[in-house]
C-alpha positions in Angstrom: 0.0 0.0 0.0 1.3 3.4 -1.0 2.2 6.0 2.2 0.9 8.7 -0.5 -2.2 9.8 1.6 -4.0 13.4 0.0 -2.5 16.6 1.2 -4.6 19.2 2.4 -3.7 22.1 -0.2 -3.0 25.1 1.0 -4.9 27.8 0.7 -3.7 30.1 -2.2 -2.3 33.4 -1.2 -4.6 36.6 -1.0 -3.1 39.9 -2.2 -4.6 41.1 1.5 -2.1 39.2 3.0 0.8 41.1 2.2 0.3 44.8 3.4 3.3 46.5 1.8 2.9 46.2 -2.6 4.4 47.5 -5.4 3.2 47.7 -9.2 5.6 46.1 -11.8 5.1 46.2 -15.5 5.9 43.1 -17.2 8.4 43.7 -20.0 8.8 42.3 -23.5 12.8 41.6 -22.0 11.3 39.7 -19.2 10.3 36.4 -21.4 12.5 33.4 -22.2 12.1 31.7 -25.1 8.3 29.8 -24.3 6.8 33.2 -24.3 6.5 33.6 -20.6 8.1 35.6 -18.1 11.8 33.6 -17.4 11.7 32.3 -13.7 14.5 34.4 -12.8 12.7 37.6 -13.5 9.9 36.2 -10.8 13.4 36.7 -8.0 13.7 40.4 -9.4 10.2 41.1 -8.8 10.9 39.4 -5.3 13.8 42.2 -5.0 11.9 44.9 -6.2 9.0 44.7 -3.8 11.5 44.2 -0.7 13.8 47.3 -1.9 10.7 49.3 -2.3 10.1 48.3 1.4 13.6 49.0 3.0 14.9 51.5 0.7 11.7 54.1 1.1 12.7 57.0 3.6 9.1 56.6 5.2 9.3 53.1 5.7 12.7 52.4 5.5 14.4 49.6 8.2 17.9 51.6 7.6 20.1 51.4 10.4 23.4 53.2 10.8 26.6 51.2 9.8 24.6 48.0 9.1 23.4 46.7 6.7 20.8 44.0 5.3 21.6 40.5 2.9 19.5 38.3 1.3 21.0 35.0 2.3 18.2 32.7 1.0 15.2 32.7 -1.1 12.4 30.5 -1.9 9.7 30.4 -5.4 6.8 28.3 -6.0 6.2 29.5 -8.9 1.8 28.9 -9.0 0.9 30.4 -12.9 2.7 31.5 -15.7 3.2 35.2 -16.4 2.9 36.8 -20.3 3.4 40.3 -21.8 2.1 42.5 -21.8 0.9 42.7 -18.0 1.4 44.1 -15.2 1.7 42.6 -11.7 1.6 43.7 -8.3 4.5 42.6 -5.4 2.9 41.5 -2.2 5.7 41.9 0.9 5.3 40.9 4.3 7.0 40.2 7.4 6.9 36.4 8.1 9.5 36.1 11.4 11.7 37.5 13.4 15.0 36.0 14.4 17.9 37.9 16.6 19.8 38.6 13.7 17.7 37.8 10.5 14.2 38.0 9.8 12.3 36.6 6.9 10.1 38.2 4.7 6.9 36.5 2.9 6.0 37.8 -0.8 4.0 36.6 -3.6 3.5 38.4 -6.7 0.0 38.8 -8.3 -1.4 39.2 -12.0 -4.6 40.5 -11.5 -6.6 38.2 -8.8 -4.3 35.1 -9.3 -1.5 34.7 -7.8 1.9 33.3 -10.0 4.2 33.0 -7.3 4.9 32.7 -3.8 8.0 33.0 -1.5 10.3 33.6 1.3 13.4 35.2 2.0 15.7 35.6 4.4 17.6 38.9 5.6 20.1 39.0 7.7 21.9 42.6 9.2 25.6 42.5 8.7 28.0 45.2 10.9 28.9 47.5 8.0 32.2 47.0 8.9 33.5 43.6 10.4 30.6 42.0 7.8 29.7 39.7 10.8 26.0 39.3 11.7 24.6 41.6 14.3 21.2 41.8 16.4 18.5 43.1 14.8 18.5 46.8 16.3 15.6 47.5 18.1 14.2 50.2 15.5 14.5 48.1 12.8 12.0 45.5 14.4 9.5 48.4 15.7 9.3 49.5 11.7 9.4 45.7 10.4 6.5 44.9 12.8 4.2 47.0 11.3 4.5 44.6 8.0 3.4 41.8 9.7 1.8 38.9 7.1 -1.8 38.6 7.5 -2.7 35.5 6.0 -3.3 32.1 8.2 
């Protein structure tokens, strides 16, 4: 007898979830040779919505003399993307760690969501490059991004 019991699916991701976003055109550039968007283009969606997050003075997580690496990131990519379009960068704050935090983001082309995924930030000293605790204003701005999906 096969061990392959059903899998609840999880529920697909909502756009509500994720309470910082960011429009991105899909460009002609952006498609491999099937005629969909290439799946590395999907990771600089991913970048653009989490600069957008950390680089805006108003909601910027800047901290003097640090600063913040991606050291791993996770796709599932869910539907194929096309030109032309346009899609819209869902970012959220997933968890806090003492010197890392991950983010949750999934990008959206109209109601549907094409991909989802995580990534993890970690703050370097500017100077020794060696991890450092999250500084407690970073984590008071982060907070406020908290995801808001089950």
């Amino acid at each position: 007898m096969s061990g392959n019991a059903a899998r609840p699916r999880k529920p697909a991701p909502q756009l509500a979830d994720y309470p910082h976003r960011v429009a991105e055109i899909i460009r002609f550039g952006d498609l491999d040779a099937q005629g969909h968007v290439n799946n590395a283009v999907f990771a600089t969606y991913f970048e653009s919505g989490r600069v957008a997050l950390f680089r805006d003075p108003d909601l910027g997580i800047g901290v003097a003399n640090a600063t913040f690496v991606l050291v791993r990131q996770e796709i599932d990519f869910l539907r194929e993307l096309r030109w032309p379009g346009n899609v819209v960068v869902g970012t959220a704050l997933a968890e806090l760690g003492r010197t890392s935090f991950t983010m949750a983001q999934a990008i959206f082309n109209g109601d549907e969501c094409a991909a989802a995924g995580r990534a993890i930030l970690v703050m370097l000293d500017a100077t020794t490059r060696r991890p450092q605790p999250l500084a407690p204003a970073a984590v008071a701005r982060l907070e406020r991004w908290k995801y808001r999906g089950a």
